[in-house]
C-alpha beads as a LAMMPS data file, in Angstrom:
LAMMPS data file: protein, C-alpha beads

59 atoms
58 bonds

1 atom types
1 bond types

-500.0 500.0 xlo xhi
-500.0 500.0 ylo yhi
-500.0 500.0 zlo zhi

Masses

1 110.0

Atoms # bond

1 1 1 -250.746 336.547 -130.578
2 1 1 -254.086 338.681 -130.313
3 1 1 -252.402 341.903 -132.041
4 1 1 -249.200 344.580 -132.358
5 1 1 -248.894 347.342 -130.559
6 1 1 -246.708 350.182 -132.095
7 1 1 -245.707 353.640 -130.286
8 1 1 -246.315 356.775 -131.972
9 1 1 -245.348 360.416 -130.721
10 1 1 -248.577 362.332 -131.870
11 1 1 -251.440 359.470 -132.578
12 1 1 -253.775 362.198 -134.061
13 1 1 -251.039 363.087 -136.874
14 1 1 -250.257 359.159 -137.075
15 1 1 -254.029 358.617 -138.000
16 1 1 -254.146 361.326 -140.467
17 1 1 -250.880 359.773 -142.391
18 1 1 -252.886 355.927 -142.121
19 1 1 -256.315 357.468 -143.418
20 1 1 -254.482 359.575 -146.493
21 1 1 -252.782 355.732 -147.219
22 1 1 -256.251 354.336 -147.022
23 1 1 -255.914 352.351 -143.706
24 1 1 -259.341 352.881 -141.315
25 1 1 -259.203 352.532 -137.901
26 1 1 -261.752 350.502 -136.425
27 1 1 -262.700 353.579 -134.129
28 1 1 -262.909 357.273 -135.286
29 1 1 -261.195 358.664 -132.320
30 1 1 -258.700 357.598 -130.386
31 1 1 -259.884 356.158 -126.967
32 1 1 -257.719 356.299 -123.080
33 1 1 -256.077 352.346 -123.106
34 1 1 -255.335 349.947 -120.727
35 1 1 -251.852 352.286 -119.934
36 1 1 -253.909 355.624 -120.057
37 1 1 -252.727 356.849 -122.925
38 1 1 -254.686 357.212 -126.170
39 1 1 -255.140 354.200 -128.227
40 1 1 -256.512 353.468 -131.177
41 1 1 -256.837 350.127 -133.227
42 1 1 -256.570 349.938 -137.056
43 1 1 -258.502 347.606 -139.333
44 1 1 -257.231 344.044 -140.320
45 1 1 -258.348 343.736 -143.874
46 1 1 -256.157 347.299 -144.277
47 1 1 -253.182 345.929 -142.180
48 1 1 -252.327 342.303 -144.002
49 1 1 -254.509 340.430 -141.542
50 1 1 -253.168 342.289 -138.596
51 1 1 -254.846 344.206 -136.296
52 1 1 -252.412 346.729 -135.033
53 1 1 -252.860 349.249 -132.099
54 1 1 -251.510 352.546 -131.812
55 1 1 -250.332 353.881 -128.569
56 1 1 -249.776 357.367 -127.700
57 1 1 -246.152 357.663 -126.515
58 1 1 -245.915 358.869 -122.795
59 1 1 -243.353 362.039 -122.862

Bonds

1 1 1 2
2 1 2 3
3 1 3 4
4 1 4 5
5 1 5 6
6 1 6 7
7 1 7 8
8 1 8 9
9 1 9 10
10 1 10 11
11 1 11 12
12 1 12 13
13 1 13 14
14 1 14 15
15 1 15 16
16 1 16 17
17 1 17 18
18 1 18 19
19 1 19 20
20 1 20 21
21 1 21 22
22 1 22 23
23 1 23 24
24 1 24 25
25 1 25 26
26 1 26 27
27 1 27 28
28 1 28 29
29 1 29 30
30 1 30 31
31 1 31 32
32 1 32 33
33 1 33 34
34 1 34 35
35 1 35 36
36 1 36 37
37 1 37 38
38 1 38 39
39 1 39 40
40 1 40 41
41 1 41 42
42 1 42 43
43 1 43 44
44 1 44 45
45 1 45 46
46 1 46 47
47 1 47 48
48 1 48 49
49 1 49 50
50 1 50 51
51 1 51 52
52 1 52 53
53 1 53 54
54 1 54 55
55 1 55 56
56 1 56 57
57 1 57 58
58 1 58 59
């Protein structure tokens, strides 16, 4: 498994709830993802070993 992807309704409100808890993302700003929604990918050593990706939910 290369990583977990988790959908999140707003991604910019999702990334101000990780930084406040101390988890970085491994880019400032969310970038357009294989889908084309926003994506952004948070930092291993912060996630358990993980690297996790957040995806913008399409509405």
């Amino acid at each position: 498994m290369h990583h977990v992807c988790l959908e999140v309704d707003d991604i910019n409100s999702a990334l101000n709830d990780l930084k406040e808890n101390k988890i970085r993302p491994l880019d400032p700003k969310p970038k357009i993802g294989a889908h084309g929604l926003p994506v952004v990918f948070l930092h291993p050593k912060d996630c358990g070993g993980v690297l996790v990706e957040l995806e913008e939910r399409k509405i």
